[in-house]
N, C-alpha and C positions, 0 to 999 in steps of 0.2 A: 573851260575844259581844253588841255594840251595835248589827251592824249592821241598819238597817231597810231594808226590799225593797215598797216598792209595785208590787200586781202588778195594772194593771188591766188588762181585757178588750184585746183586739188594738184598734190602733189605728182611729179611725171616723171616717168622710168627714164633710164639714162637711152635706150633704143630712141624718145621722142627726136632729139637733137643731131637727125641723121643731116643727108643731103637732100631728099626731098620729107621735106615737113609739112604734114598732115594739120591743118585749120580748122576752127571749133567756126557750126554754122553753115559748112561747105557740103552742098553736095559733091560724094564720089560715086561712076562705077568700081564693081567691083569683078573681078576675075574667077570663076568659081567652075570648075566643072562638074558632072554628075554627081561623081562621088564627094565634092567637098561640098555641093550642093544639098546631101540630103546629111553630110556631117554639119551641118550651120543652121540648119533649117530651123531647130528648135531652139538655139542662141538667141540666132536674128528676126527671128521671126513672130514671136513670142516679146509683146510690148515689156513688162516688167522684166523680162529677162536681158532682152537687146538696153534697154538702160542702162544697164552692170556691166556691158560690153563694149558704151561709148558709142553705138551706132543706133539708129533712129528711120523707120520707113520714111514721118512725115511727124511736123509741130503744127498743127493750125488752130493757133488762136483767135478766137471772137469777146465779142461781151458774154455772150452765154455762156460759153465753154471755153479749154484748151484741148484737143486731143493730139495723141499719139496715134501714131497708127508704125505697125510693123515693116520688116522689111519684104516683098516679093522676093523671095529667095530663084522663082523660078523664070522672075520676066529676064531678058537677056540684052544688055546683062543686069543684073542686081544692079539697084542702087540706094545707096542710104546717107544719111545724113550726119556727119560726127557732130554730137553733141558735147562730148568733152575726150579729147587725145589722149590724156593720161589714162582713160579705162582702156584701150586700144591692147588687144594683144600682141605680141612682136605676130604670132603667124597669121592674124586681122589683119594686121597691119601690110603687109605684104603681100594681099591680096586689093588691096586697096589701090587705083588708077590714077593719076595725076594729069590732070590737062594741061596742054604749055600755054594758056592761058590764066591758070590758075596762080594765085600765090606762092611764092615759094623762100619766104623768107623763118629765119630758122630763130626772129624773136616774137616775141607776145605782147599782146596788146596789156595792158596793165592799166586799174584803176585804184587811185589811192582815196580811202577816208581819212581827212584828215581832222576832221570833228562829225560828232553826231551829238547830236544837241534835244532837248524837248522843253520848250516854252512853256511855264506855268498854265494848268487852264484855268480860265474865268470864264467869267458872265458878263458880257456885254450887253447892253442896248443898241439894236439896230432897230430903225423907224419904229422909235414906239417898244418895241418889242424884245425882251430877253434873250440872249441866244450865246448858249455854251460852248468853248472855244478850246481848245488846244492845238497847238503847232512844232510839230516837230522839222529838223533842219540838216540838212548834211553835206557838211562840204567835202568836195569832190577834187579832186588830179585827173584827169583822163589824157593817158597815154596811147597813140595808137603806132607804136611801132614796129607792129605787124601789117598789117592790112586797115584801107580807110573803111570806116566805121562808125553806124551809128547808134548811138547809146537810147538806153531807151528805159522804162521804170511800169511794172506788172507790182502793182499794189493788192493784195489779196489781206481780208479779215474773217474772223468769228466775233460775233456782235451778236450780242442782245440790249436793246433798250427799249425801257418800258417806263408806262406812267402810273404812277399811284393816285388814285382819287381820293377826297377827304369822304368819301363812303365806306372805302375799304376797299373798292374794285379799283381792277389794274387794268392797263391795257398795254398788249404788245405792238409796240412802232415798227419794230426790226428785229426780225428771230432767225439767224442763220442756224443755228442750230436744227429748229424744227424741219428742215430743209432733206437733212439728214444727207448732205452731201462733203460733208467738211466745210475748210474755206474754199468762199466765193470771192466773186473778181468786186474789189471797191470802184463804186461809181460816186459823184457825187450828184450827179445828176445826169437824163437823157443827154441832154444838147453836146452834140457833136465827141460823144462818148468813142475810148477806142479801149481796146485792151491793153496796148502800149503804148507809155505817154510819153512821146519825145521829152529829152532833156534839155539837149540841146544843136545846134546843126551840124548835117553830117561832116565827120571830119575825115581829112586826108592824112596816110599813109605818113607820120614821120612827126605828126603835129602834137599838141601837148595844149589844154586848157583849163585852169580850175574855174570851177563853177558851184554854185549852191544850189540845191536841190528844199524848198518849203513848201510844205503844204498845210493847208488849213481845215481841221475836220469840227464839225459844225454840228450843234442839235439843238431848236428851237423850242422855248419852255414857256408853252401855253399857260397861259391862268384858266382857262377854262374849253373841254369839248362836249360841245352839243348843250351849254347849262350847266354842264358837272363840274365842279370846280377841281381843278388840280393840286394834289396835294407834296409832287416830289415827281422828279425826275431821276430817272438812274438809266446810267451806261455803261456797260461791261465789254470791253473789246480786248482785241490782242489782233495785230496787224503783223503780216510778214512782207516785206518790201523785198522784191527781185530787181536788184540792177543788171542790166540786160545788155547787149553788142549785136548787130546784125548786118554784114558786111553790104546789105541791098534790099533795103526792106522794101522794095517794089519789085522785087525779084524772088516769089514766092515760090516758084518753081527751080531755082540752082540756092536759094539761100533761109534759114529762117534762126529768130532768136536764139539763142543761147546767152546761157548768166554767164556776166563778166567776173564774180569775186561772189563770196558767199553771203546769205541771205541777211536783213536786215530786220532786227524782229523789235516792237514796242509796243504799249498797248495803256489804258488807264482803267480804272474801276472807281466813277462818279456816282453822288448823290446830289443833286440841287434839289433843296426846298424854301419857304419863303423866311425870314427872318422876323420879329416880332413887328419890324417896322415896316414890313410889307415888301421888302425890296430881296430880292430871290437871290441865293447865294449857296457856294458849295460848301457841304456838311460833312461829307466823306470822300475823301480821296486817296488813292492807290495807283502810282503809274511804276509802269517799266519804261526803264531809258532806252532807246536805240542803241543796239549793239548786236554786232555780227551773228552767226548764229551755226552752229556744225549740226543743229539735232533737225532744222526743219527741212523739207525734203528741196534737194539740190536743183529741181527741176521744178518749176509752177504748173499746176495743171488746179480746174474750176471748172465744175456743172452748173454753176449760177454767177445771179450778181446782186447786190445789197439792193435795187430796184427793184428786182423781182421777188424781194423775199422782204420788202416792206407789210404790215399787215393792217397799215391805216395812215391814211393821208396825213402826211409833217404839218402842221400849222406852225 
């Protein structure tokens, strides 16, 4: 696969490319008096609405969750977080504070896809044991000629997978749906879980490195639970992958995540069941390739995580 995908940030009004340039990530105050205090109040202040506006009270991500939270219109002074400069209004925009501290360089950090790829899945044997596999891959450009920056990857799915027994009874492994929250944050396990999974080390202001991004997603096909013998295996997902930038991600108070290029969406629809000769093999299969994405929402947020919405221990 050759083809290359430039994915930069949402398009930006010609006002972005002033002399002081506004940073996706950054905390700013803001300048606001009475009266333009209670003309903003319902803009900024109002989480779905302050999105559409580029500005953000707060992003804090967990394994649990991601929340938003709005802007205090009336602590003194305001401050918010720009999540993306292109929504920025020119008269936002000019109330917006710049610290001589702050960045102030008038280019963009830029990431290229230069392949997105997805490995056939199979059936392996690991110790003894069948275990179905697909591996998707994406190679990366990361440019940071803006500000140093580091890159980071918010993997969110909808997943069902479930076991068929040779009874006729089924059983559910993973039901995000019954959750009724949408997508959740993918885990692949507790140990040493984060919401954001570094990519790669933080880089410096100027610097430039391609890198590949692989993961391996996994689901283990019992012959048998509890004495029931297993009749089929099936996995229904659809994954949306946020490539992410955070100028200090230990600096949760002046800085936090924002996506670097638009969203990364793929996903499979498996059957394994056993073969006449007894060796377990896929019967149906349906994938989506990894490729960009304009429809899924610009911004990651999750009330769960594929751990918590397991509904019976993996063998």
């Amino acid at each position: 696969m050759n083809n290359i995908h430039l994915l930069p940030l949402p398009a930006r009004p010609a006002a972005i490319f002033d002399q002081s340039p506004i940073l996706p990530g950054y905390r700013y105050p803001m300048t606001m008096t009475e009266s333009t205090q209670a003309e903003h109040a319902k803009a900024i202040s109002d989480v779905d609405q302050a999105l559409q506006t580029g500005l953000i009270g707060a992003y804090r991500l967990g394994v649990n969750s991601a929340r938003l939270d709005p802007i205090d219109v009336m602590a003194q002074p305001p401050q918010g977080f720009v999540w993306e400069p292109g929504l920025l209004s020119p008269e936002l925009r000019s109330r917006i504070q710049i610290a001589p501290e702050q960045p102030r360089s008038p280019l963009h950090n830029h990431l290229t896809l230069i392949e997105a790829s997805l490995n056939a899945p199979e059936v392996r044997v690991c110790d003894s044991h069948p275990v179905l596999t697909i591996s998707p891959r994406l190679e990366l450009e990361w440019a940071t000629d803006s500000f140093s920056s580091q890159l980071g990857l918010v993997q969110l799915v909808e997943s069902s997978r479930t076991l068929q027994f040779e009874d006729g009874e089924s059983l559910a492994l993973l039901d995000t749906e019954a959750e009724g929250v949408g997508p959740v944050l993918y885990l692949s396990d507790a140990t040493g879980a984060v919401a954001v999974k570094p990519l790669c080390a933080f880089q410096q202001q100027g610097d430039m490195r391609r890198l590949s991004v692989y993961s391996e997603v996994t689901q283990s096909v019992p012959a048998e639970i509890k004495g029931k013998a297993v009749a089929s295996v099936s996995v229904l997902e659809k994954y949306t992958w946020y490539l992410m930038q955070n100028a200090d991600p230990d600096d949760m108070e002046r800085h936090i995540w924002v996506p670097v290029h638009l969203p990364i969406v793929w996903g499979w629809s498996i059957r394994v069941q056993q073969r006449f000769d007894g060796v377990w093999d896929i019967f149906r299969k349906k994938l989506i390739m990894p490729a960009p994405s304009t429809e899924a929402p610009a911004l990651p947020r999750w009330q769960s995580n594929t751990l918590n919405c397991r509904r019976a221990l993996l063998i």
